[in-house]
LUMDRENMI-740476 format. One record per residue (C-alpha): y, x, z; residue in one letter. Coordinates in steps of 0.25 Angstrom, whole numbers, plus 5000, padded with zeros to 4 digits. Example, Ala and Ser with C-alpha at 12.3 -4.5 7.8 and 13.67 -1.06 7.14 Angstrom:
<recs>
<<4982, 5049, 5031>, A>
<<4996, 5055, 5029>, S>
</recs>
This chain:
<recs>
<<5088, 5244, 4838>, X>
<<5077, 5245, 4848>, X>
<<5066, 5246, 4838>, X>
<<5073, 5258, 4831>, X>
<<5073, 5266, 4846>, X>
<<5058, 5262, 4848>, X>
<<5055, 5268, 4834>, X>
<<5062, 5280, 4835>, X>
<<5057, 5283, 4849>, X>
<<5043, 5282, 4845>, X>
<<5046, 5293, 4835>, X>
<<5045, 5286, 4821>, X>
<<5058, 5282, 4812>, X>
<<5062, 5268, 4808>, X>
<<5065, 5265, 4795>, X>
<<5069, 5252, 4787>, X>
<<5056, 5244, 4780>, X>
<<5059, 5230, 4772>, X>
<<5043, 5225, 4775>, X>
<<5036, 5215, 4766>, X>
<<5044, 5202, 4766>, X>
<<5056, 5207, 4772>, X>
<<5063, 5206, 4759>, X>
<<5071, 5220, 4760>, X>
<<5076, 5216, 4774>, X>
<<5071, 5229, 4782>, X>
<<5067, 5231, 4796>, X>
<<5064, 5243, 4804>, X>
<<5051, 5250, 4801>, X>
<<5043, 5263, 4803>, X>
<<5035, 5270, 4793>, X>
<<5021, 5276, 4796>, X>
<<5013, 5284, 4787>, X>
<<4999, 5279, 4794>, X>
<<4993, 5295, 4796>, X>
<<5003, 5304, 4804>, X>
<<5009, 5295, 4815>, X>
<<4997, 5288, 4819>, X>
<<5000, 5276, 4807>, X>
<<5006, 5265, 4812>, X>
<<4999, 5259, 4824>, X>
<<5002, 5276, 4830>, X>
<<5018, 5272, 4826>, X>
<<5019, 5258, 4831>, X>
<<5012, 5262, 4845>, X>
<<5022, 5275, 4844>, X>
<<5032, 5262, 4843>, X>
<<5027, 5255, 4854>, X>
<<5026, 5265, 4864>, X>
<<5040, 5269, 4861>, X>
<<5044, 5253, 4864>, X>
<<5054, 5255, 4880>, X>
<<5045, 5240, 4883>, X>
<<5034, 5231, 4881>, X>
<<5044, 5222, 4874>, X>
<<5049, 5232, 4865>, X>
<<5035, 5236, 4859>, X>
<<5031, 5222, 4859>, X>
<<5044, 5220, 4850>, X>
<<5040, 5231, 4841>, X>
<<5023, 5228, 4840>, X>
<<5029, 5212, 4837>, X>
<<5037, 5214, 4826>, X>
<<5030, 5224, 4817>, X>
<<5025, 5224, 4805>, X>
<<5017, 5233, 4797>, X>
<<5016, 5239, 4781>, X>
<<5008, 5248, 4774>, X>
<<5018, 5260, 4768>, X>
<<5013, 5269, 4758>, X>
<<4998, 5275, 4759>, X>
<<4996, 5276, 4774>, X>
<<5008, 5271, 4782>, X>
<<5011, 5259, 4787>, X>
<<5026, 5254, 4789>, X>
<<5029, 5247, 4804>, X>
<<5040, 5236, 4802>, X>
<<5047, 5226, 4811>, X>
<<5053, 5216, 4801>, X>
<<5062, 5207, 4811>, X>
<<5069, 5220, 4815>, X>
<<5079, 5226, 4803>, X>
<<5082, 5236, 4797>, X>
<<5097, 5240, 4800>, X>
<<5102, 5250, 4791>, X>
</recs>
């Protein structure tokens, strides 16, 4: 999965996310915790830059979506792109 690559290459860890209205389907997300990584504007730009072309980091800036998690982080999510287990 090409978003998994991108992910990974950019340093951070995908996990699975079930977002607001996804009723339990889950997609691939990653979790910041909003202070040692820059929040998560520092990890989606660390996303971005890890994208191999234009289309591919227009794909990944098109299909996110965005939670609070916990006190200070913020979960990055891209619903239409599940979660294989």
């Amino acid at each position: 999965m090409w978003l998994l690559r991108v992910i990974e290459a950019a340093g951070y860890s995908a996990d699975s996310y079930s977002g607001r209205g996804m009723y339990g389907r889950k997609c691939i997300a990653v979790f910041t915790d909003g202070i040692g990584d820059g929040g998560y504007r520092g990890a989606l730009a660390s996303i971005v830059e890890a994208a191999e072309d234009c289309a591919e980091a227009a794909a990944i800036l098109r299909g996110i979506v965005t939670d609070e998690w916990g006190k200070n982080g913020t979960v990055i999510y891209w619903p239409d792109v599940e979660w294989l287990e």
